[in-house]
C-alpha positions in Angstrom: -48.1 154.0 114.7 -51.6 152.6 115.8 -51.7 150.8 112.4 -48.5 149.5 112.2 -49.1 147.8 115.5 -51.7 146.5 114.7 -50.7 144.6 111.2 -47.6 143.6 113.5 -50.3 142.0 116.1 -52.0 140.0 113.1 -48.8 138.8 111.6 -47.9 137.6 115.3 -51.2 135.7 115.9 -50.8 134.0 112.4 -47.2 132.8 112.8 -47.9 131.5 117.0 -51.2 130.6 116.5 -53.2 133.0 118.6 -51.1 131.7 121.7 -52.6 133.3 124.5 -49.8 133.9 127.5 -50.7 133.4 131.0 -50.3 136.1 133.8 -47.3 134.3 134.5 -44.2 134.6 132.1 -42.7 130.6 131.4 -43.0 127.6 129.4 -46.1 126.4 128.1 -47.2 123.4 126.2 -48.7 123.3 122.4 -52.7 121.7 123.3 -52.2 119.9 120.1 -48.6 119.2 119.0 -46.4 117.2 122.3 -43.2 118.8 121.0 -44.0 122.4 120.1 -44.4 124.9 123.2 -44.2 128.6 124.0 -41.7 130.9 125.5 -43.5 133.4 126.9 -42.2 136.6 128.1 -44.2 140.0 129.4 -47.0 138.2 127.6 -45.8 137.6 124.3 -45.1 134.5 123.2 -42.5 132.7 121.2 -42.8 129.7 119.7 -40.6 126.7 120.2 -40.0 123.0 119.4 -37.7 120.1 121.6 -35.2 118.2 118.8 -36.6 115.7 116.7 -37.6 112.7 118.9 -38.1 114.4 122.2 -41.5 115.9 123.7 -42.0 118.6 126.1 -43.2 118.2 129.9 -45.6 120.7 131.1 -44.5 119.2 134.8 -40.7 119.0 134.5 -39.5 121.6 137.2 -35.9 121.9 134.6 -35.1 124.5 132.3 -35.0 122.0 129.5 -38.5 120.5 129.5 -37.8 118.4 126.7 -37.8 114.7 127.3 -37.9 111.3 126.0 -41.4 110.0 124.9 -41.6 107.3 127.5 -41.2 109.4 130.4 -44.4 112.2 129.2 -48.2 111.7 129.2 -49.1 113.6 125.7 -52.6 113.2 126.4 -54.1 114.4 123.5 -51.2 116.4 122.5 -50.6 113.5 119.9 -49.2 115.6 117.0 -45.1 115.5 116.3 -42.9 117.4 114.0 -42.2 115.9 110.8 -39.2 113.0 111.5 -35.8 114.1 110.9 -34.7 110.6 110.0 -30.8 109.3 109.7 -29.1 106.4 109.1 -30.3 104.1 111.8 -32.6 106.6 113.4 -35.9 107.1 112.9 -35.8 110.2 114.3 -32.6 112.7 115.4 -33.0 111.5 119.2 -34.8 108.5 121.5 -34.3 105.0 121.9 -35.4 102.8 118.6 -35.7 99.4 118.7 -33.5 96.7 116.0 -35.4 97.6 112.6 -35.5 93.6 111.9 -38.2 93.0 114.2 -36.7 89.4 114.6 -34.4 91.2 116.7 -35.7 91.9 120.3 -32.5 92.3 121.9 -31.0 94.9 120.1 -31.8 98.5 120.1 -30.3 102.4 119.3 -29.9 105.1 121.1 -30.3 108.0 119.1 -28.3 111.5 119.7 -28.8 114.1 117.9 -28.8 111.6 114.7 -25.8 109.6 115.8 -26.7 106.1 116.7 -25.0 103.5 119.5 -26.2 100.1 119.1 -27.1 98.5 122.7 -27.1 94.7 122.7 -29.7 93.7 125.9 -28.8 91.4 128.9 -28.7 87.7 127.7 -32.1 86.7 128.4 -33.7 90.6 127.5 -35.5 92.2 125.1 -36.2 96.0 124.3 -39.4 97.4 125.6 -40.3 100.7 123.4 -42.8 102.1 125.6 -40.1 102.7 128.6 -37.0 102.6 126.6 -35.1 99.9 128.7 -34.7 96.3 128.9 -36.6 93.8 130.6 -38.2 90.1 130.4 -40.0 88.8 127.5 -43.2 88.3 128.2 -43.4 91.8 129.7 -42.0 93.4 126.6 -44.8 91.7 124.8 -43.3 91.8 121.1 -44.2 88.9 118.8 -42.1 87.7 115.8 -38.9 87.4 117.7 -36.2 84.7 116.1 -36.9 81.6 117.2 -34.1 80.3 119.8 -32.6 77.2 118.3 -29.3 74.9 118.5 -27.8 76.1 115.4 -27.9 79.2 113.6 -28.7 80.0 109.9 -24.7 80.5 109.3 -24.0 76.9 110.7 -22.5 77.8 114.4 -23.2 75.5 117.1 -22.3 75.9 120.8 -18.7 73.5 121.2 -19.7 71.0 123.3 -16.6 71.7 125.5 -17.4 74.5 128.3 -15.6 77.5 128.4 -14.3 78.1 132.0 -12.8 81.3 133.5 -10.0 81.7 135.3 -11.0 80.2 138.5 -11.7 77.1 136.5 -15.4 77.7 137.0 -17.8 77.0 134.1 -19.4 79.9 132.6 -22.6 80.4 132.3 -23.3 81.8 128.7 -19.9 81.6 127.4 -19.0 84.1 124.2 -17.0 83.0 121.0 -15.8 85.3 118.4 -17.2 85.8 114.7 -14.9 83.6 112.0 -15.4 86.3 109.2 -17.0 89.5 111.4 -15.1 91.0 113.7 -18.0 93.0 114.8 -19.8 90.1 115.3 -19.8 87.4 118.2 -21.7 84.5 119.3 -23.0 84.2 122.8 -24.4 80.7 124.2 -27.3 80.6 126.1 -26.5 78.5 129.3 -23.8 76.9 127.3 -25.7 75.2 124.5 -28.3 78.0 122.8 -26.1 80.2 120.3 -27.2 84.0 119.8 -25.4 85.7 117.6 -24.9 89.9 118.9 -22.5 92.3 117.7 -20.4 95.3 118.9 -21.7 99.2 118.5 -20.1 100.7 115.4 -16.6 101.7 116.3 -15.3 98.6 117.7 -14.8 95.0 117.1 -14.9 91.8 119.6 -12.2 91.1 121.4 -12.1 87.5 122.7 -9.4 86.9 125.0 -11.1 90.1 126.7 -14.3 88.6 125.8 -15.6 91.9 125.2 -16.1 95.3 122.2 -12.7 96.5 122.0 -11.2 99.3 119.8 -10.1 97.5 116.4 -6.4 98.3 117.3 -6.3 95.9 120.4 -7.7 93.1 118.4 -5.3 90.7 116.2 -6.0 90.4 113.0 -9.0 93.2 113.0 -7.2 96.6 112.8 -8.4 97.3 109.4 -11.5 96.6 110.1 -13.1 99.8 109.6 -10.9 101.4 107.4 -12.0 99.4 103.6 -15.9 101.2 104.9 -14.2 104.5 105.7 -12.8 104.4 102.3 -16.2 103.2 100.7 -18.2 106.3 102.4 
């Protein structure tokens, strides 16, 4: 019995690493890898990882320690799991900016490997390091498309305002796609066109001047259907 107990201590301290438990049973953080942590129970310890994307927080008072990567200090816990990449995901879960890095306004949120595309504030682009939108020059990214009066595909902002139903101009008025339905054009202060789109899913609606499921929108029902058949 002695033996066997100890060959089942070696084969423990090889798989966990020699992962000392404290006094106290709990979770405890990797000192090398941010996402990787230890269950420990009666002083033995199980070894753990957060999904792919998230990091675990020694300090988070929750059950689930896991987190987003902006909201833990790592310190020199700077080793992840090997990415677990999808479609438009870099990794299974977080907030990932546009992968053109032209576009600054656009970012994913990432669940579990199923993105939503978020379009920012007109005005706003995505800041990586806390995962939310917020002015230019505080998100600091360089390369961003050039604002101009006419985009590459020929659309210029009508010279005729759009007002709303109050008969008040509007600000940055929005004007549907001619060949996208997930597409639309929004005009800076009435004259500088930005062309954003609606998450995957839905299509723009333009009397509602807003994403809309494809079924509410003339003309776009089908829109989705030729690329379900496609997959």
């Amino acid at each position: 019995m002695i033996k066997i107990f100890i060959i089942s201590l070696s084969i423990f301290s090889v798989c966990y690493g020699a992962f000392t438990c404290p006094k106290k049973d709990g979770q405890y953080e990797d000192p090398v890898q941010c996402d990787k942590f230890y269950q420990c129970e009666d002083g033995v310890a199980k070894e753990k990882f957060c999904p792919d994307g998230l990091v675990f927080d020694p300090l988070n008072r929750k059950i689930n320690k896991c987190d987003h990567v902006f909201n833990v200090d790592c310190g020199d816990r700077l080793e992840l799991q090997p990415p677990q990449p999808t479609k438009k995901c870099p990794r299974k879960n977080g907030f990932f900016a546009h992968p053109d890095p032209t576009v600054c306004n656009v970012f994913y949120n990432c669940i579990d490997g199923e993105s939503v595309e978020i379009t920012c504030t007109t005005g706003l682009h995505f800041d990586e390091f806390t995962g939310t939108c917020v002015w230019p020059d505080s998100a600091g990214r360089e390369g961003c498309g050039a604002v101009g009066k006419k985009l590459k595909d020929g659309f210029e902002c009508p010279k005729d305002r759009q007002t709303d139903t109050r008969g008040q101009v509007v600000d940055h008025p929005k004007y549907a796609h001619p060949n996208d339905c997930q597409k639309f054009y929004v005009c800076l202060n009435g004259d500088t066109p930005r062309e954003q789109g609606c998450s995957d899913g839905t299509v723009y609606n333009e009397e509602q001047q807003r994403c809309d499921a494809p079924e509410n929108v003339l003309g776009c029902e089908d829109w989705y259907k030729n690329e379900e058949k496609q997959s």
